[in-house]
DSSP file (Angstrom, degrees, kcal/mol; ACC not computed):
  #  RESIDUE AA STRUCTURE BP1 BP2  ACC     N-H-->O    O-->H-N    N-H-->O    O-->H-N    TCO  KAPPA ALPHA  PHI   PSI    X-CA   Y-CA   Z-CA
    1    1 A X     >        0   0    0      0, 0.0     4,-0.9     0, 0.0     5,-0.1   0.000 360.0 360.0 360.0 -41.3   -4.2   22.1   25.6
    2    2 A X  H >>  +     0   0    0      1,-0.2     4,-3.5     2,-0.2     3,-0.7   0.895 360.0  59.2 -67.9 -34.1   -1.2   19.4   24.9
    3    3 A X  H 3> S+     0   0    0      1,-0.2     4,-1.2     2,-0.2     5,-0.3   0.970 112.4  40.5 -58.2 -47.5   -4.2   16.9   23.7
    4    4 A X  H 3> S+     0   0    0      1,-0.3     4,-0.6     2,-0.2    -1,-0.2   0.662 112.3  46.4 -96.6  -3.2   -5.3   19.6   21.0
    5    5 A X  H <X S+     0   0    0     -4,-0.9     4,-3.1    -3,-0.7    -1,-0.3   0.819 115.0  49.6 -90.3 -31.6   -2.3   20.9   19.6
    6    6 A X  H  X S+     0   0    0     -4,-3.5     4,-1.3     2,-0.2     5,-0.2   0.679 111.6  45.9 -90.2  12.6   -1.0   17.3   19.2
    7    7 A X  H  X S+     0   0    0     -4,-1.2     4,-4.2    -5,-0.3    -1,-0.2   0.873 116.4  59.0 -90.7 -32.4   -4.4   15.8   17.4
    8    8 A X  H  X S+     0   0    0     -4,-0.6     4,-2.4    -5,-0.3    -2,-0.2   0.940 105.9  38.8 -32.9 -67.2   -3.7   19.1   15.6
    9    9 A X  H  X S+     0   0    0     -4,-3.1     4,-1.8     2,-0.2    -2,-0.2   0.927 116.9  48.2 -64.1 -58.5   -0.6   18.2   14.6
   10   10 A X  H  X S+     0   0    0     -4,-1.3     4,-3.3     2,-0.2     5,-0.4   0.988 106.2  56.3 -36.8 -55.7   -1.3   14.4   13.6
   11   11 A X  H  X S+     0   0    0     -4,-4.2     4,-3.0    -5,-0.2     5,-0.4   0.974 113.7  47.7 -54.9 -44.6   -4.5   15.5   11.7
   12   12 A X  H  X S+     0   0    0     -4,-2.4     4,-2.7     2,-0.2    -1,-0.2   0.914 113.2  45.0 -29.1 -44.7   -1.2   18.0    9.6
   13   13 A X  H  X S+     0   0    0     -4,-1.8     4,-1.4     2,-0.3     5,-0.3   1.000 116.3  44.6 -97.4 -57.8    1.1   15.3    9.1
   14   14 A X  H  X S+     0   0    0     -4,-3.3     4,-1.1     1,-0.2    -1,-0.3   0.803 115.2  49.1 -69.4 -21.2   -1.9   12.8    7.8
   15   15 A X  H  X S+     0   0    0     -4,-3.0     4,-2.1    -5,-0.4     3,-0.4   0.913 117.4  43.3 -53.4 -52.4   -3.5   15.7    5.4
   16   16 A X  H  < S+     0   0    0     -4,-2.7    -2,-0.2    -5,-0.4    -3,-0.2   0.833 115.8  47.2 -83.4  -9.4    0.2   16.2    4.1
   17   17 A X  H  < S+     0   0    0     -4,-1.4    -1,-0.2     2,-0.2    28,-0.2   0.649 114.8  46.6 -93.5 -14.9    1.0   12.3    3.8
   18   18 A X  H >< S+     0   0    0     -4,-1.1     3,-1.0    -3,-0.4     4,-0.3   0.790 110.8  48.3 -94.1  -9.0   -1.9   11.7    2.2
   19   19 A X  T 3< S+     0   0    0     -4,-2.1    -2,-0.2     1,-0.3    -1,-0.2   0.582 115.2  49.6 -84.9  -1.9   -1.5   14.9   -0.4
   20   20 A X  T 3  S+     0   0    0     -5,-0.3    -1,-0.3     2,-0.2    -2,-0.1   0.099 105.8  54.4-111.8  14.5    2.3   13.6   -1.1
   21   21 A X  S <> S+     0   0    0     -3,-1.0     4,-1.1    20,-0.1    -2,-0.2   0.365 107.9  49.5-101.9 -22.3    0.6   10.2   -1.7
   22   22 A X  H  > S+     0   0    0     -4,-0.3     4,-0.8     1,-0.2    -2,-0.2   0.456 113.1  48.3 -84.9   7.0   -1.7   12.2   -4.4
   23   23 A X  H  > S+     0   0    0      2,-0.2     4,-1.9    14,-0.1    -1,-0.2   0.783 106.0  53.5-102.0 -26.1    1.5   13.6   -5.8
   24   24 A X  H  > S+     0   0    0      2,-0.2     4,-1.0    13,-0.2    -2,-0.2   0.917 107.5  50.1 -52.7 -46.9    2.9   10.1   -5.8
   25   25 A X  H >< S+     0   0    0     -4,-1.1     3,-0.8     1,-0.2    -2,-0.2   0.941 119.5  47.3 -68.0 -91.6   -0.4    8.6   -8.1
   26   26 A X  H 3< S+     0   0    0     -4,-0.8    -1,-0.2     1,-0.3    -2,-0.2   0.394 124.7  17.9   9.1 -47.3    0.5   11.8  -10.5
   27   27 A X  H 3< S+     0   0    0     -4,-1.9    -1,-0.3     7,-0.1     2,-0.2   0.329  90.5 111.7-143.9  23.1    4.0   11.9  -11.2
   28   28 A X    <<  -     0   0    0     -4,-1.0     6,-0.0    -3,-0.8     3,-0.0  -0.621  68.4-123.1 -76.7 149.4    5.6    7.9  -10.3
   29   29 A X  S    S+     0   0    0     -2,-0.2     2,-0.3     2,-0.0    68,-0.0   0.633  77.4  18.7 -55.0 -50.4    6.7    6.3  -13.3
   30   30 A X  S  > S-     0   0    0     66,-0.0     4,-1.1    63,-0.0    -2,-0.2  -0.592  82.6 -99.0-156.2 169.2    4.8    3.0  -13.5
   31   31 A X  H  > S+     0   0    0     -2,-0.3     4,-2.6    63,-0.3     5,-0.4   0.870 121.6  57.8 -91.6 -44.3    1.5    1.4  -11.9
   32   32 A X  H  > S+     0   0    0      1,-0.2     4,-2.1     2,-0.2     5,-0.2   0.908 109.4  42.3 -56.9 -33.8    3.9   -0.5   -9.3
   33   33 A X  H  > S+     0   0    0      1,-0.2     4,-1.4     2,-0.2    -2,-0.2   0.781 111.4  58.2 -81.0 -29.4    5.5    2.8   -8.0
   34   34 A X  H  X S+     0   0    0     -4,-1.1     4,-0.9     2,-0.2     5,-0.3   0.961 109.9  37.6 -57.3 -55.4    2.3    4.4   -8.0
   35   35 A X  H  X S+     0   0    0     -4,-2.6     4,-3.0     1,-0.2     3,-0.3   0.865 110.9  57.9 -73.1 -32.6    0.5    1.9   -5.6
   36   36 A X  H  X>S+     0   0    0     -4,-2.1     4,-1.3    -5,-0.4     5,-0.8   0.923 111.7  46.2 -63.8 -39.6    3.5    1.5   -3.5
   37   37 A X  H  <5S+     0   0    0     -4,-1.4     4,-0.3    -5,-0.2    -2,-0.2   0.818 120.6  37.4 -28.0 -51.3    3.1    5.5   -3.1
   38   38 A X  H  X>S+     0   0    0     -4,-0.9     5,-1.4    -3,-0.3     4,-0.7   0.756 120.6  48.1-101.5 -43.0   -0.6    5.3   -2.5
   39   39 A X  H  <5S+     0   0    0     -4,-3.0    -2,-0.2    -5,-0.3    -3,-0.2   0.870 123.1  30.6 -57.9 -41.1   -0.3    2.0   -0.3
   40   40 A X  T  X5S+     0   0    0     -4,-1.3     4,-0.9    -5,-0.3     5,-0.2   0.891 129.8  35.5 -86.1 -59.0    2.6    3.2    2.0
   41   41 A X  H  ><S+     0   0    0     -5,-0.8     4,-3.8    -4,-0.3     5,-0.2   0.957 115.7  55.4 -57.3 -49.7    1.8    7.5    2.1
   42   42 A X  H  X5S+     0   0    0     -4,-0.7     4,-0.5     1,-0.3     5,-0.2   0.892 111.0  45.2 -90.5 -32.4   -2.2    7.1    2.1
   43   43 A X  H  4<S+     0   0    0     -5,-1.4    -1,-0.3     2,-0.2    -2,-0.2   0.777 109.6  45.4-108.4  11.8   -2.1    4.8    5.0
   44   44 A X  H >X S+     0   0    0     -4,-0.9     4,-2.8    -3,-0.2     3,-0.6   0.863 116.4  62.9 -68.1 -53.8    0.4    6.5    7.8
   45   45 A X  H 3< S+     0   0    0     -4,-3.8     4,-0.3     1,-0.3   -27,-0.2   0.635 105.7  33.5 -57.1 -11.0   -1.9    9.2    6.4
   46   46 A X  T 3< S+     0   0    0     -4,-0.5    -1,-0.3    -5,-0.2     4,-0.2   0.579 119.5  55.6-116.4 -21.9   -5.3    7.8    7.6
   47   47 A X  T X> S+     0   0    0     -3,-0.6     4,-9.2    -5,-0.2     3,-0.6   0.935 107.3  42.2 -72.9 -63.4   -3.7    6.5   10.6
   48   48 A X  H 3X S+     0   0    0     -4,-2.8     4,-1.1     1,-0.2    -2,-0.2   0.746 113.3  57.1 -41.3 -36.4   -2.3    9.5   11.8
   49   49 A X  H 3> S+     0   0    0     -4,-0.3     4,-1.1    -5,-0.3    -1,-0.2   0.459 109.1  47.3 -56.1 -32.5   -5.8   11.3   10.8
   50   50 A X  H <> S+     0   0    0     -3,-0.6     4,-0.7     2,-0.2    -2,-0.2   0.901 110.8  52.0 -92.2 -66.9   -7.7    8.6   13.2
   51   51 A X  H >X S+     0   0    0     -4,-9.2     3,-3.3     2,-0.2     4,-3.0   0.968 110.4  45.7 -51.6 -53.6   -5.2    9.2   16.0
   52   52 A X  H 3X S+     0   0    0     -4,-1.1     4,-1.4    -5,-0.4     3,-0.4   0.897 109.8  58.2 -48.9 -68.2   -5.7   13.3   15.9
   53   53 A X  H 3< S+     0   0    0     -4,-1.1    -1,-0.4     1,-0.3    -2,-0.2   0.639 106.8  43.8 -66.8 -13.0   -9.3   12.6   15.8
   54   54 A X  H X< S+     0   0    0     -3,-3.3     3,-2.2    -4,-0.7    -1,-0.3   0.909 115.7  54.1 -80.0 -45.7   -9.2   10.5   19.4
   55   55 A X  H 3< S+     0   0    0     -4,-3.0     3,-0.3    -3,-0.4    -2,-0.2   0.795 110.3  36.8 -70.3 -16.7   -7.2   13.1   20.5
   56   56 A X  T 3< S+     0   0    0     -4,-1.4    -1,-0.3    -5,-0.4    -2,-0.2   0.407 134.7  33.6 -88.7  -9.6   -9.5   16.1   19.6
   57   57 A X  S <  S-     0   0    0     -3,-2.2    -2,-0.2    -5,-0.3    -1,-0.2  -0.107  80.4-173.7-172.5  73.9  -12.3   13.8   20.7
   58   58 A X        +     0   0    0     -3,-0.3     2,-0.2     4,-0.1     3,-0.1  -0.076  29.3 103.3 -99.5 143.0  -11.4   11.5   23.3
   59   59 A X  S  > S-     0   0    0      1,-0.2     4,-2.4     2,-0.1     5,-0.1  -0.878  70.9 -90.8 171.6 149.3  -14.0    8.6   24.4
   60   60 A X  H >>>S+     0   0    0     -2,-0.2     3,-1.7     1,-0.2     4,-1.7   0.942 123.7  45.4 -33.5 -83.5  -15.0    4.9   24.3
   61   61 A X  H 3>5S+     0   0    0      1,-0.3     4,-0.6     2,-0.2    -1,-0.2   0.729 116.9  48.2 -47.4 -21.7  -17.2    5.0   21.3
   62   62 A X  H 3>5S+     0   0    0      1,-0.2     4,-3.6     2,-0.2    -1,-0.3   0.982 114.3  47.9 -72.4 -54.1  -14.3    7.3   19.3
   63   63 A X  H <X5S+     0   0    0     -4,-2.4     4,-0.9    -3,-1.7    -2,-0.2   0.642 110.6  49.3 -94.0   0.4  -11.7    4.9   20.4
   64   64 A X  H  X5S+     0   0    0     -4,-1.7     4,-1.2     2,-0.2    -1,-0.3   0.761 112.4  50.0 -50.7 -51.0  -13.5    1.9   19.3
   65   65 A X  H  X<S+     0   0    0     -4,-0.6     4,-1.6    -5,-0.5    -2,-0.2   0.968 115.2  39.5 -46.2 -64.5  -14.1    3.3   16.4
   66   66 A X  H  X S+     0   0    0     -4,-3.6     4,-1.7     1,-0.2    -1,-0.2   0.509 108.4  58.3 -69.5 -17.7  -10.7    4.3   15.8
   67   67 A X  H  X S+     0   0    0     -4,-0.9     4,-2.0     3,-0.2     5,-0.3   0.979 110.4  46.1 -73.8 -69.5   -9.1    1.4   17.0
   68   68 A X  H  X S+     0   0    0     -4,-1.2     4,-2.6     1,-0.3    -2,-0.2   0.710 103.8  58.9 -14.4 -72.4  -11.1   -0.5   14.6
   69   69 A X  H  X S+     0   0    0     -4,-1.6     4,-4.1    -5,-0.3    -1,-0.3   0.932 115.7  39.4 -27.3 -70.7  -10.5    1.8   11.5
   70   70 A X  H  X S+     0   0    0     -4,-1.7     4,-1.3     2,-0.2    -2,-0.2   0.946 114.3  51.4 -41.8 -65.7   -6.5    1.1   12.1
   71   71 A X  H  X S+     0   0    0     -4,-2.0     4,-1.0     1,-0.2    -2,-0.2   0.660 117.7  37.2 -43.2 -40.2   -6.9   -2.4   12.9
   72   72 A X  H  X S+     0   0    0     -4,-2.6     4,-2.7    -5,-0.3    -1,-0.2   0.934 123.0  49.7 -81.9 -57.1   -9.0   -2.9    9.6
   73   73 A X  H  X S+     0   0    0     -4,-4.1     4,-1.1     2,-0.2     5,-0.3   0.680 108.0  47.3   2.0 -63.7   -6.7   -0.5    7.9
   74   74 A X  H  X S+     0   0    0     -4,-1.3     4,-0.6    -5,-0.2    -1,-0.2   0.844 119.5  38.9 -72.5 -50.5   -3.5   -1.8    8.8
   75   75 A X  H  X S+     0   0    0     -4,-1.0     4,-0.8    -5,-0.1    -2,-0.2   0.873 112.0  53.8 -89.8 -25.6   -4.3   -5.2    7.9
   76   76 A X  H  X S+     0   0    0     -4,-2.7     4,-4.3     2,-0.1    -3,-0.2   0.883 106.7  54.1 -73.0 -27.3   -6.6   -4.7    4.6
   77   77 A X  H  X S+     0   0    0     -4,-1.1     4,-1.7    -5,-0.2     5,-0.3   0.989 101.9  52.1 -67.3 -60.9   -3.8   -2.4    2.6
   78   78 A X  H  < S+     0   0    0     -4,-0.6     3,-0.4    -5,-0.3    -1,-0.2   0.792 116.3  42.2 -14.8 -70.2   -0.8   -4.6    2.8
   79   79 A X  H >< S+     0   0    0     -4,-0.8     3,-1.1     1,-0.2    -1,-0.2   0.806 116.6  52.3 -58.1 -45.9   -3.0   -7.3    1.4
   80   80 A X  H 3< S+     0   0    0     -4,-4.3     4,-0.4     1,-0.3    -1,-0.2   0.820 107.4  47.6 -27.3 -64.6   -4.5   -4.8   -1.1
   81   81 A X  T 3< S+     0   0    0     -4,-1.7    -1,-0.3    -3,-0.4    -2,-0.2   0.024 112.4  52.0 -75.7   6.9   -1.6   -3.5   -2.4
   82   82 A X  S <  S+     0   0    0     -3,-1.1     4,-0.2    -5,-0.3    -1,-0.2   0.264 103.6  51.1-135.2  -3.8   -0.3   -6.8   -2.9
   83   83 A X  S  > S+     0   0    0     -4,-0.2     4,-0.6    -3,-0.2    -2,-0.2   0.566 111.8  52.6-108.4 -18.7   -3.0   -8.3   -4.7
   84   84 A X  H >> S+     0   0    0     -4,-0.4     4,-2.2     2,-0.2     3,-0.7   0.919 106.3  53.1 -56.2 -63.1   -3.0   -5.1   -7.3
   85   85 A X  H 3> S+     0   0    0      1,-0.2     4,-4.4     2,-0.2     3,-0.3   0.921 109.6  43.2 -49.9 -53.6    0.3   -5.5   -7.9
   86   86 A X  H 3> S+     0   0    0      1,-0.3     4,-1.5    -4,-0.2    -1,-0.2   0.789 114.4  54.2 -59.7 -27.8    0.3   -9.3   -8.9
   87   87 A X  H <X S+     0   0    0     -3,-0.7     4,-2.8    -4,-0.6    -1,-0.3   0.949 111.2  44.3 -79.0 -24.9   -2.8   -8.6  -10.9
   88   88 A X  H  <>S+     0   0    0     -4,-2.2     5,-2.1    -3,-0.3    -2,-0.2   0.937 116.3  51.4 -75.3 -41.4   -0.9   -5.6  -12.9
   89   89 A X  H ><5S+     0   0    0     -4,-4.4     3,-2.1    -5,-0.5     4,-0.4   0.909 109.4  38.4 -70.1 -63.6    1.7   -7.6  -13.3
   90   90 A X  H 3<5S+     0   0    0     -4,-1.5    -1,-0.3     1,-0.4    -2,-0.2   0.758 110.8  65.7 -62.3 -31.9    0.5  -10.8  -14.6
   91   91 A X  T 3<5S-     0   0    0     -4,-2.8    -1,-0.4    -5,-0.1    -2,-0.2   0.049 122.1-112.4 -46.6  21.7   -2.0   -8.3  -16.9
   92   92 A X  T < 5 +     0   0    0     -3,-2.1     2,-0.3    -2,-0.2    -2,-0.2   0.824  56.3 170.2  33.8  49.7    1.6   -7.2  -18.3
   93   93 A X      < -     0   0    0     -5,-2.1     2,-0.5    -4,-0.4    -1,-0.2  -0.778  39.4-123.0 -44.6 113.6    1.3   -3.7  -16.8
   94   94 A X        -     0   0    0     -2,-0.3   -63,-0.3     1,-0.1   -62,-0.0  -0.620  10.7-100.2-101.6 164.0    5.1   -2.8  -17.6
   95   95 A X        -     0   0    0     -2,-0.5    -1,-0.1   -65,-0.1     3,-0.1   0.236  41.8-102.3 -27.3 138.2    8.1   -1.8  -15.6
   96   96 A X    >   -     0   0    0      2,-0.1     3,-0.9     0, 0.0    -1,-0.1  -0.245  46.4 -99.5 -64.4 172.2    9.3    2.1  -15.5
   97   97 A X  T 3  S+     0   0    0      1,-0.2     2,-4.0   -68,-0.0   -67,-0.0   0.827 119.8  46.0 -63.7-114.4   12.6    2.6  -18.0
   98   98 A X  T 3  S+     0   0    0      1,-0.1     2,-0.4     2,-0.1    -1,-0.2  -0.036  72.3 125.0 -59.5  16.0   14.9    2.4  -15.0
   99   99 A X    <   -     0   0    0     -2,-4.0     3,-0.1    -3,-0.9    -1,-0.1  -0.347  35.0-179.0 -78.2 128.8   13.7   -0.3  -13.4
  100  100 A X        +     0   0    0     -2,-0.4     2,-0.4     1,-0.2    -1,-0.1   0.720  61.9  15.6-102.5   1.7   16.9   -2.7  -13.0
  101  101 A X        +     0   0    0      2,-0.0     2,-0.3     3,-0.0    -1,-0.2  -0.930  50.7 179.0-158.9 127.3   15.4   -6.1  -11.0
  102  102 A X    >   -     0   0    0     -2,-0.4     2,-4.6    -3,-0.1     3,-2.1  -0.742  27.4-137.0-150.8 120.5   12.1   -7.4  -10.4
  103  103 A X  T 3  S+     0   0    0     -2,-0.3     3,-0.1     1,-0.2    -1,-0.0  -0.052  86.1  70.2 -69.2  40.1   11.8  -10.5   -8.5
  104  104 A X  T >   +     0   0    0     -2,-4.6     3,-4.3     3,-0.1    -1,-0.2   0.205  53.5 113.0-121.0   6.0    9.0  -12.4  -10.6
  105  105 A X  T <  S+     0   0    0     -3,-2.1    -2,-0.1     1,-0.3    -1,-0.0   0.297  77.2  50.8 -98.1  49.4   10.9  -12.9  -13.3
  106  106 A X  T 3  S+     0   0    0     -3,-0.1     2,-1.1     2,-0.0    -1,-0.3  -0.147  79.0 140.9-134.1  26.4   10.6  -16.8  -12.4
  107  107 A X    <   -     0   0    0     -3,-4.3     2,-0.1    15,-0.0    -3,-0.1  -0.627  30.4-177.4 -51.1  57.4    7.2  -16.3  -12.2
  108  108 A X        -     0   0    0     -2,-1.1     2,-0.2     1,-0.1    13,-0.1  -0.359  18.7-133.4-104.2 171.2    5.6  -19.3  -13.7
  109  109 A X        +     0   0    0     11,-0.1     2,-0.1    -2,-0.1    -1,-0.1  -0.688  68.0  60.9 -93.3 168.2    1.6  -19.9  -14.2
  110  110 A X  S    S-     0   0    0     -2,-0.2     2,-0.2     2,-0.0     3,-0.1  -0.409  95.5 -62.5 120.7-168.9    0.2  -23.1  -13.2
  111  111 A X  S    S-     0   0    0      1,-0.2    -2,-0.0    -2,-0.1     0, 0.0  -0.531  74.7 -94.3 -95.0 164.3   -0.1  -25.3   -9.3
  112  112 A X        -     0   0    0     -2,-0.2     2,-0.5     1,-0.1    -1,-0.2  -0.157  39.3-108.0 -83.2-155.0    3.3  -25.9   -8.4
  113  113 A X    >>  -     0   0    0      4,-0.3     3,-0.9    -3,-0.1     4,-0.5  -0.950  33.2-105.1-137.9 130.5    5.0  -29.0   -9.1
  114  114 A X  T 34 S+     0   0    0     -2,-0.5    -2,-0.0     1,-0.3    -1,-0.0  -0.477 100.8  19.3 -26.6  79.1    5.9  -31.7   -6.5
  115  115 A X  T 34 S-     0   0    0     -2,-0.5    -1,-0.3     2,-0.1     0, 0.0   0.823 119.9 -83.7  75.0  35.8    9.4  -32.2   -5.4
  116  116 A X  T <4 S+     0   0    0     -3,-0.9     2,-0.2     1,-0.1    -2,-0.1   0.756  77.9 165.1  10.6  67.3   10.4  -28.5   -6.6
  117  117 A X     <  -     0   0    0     -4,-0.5    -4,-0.3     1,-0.1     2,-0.2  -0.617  49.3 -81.8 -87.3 165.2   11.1  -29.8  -10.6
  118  118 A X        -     0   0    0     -2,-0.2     2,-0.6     1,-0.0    -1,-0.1  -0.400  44.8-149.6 -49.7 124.5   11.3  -27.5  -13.1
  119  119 A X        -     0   0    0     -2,-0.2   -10,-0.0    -6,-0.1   -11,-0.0  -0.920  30.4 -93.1-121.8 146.1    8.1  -26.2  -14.5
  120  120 A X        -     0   0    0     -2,-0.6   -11,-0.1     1,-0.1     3,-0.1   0.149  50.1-121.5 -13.5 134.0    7.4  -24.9  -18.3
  121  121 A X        -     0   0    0      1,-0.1     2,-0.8   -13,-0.1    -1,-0.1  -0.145  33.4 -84.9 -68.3 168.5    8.0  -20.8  -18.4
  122  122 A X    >   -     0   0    0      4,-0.1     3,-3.3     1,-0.1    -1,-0.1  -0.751  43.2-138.4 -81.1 136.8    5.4  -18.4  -19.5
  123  123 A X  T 3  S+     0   0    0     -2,-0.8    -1,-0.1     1,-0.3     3,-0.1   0.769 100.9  59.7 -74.6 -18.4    5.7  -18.3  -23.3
  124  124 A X  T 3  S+     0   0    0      1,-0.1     2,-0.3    -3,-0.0    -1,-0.3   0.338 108.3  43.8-101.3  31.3    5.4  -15.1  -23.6
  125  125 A X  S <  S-     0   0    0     -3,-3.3    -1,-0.1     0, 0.0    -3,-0.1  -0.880  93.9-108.4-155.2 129.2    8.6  -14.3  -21.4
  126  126 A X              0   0    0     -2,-0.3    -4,-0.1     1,-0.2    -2,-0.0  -0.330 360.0 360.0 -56.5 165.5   12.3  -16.7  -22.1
  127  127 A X              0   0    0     -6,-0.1    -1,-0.2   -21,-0.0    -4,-0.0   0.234 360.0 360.0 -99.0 360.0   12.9  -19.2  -19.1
């Protein structure tokens, strides 16, 4: 009975983190705030979601499964969300109106440079 109210209750919490993650994609500012939204919400949400389901339906093969899911999960978003972001940014996606700092803006292209010299800015942003 405790087993099925609380896979109950996970599968809630990851249905409601992942619909507050569709509200995030909807109504955030800016392409960064969005993915950090979708990146952060949508996978507590899928995690939580995984667990309820071991607990409503407890087994090896489930919790292989599920283990699996997280593990693959856990480690692909981070990376995801962090390879979006660098592409929006360097595609000049810009920054929301109230954004006051963003730590790339020493961002330069090219390999870096040997015995941390100075290298050339991007021209289309002052150095």
């Amino acid at each position: 009975m405790i087993r099925v109210v609380a896979g109950t209750a996970l599968l809630g919490v990851g249905v409601l983190l992942v619909a507050i993650s569709a509200v995030g994609l909807v109504r955030l500012p800016d392409v960064y705030n969005r993915m950090n939204a979708v990146a952060k919400a949508a996978s507590l949400g899928l995690v939580c979601v995984l667990l309820g389901v071991l607990l409503l339906m407890p087994g090896v093969r489930t919790a292989v499964v599920v283990l699996v899911a997280v593990g693959l999960q856990l480690f692909t978003a981070p990376v995801g969300g962090y390879a979006l972001a660098r592409a929006a940014y360097r595609a000049g996606a810009p920054l929301a109106a109230g954004t006051l700092f963003h730590d790339h803006d020493h961002d330069h292209d090219g390999p870096p440079v040997a015995g941390g010299g100075d290298r050339p800015g991007r021209p289309d942003r002052p150095t």
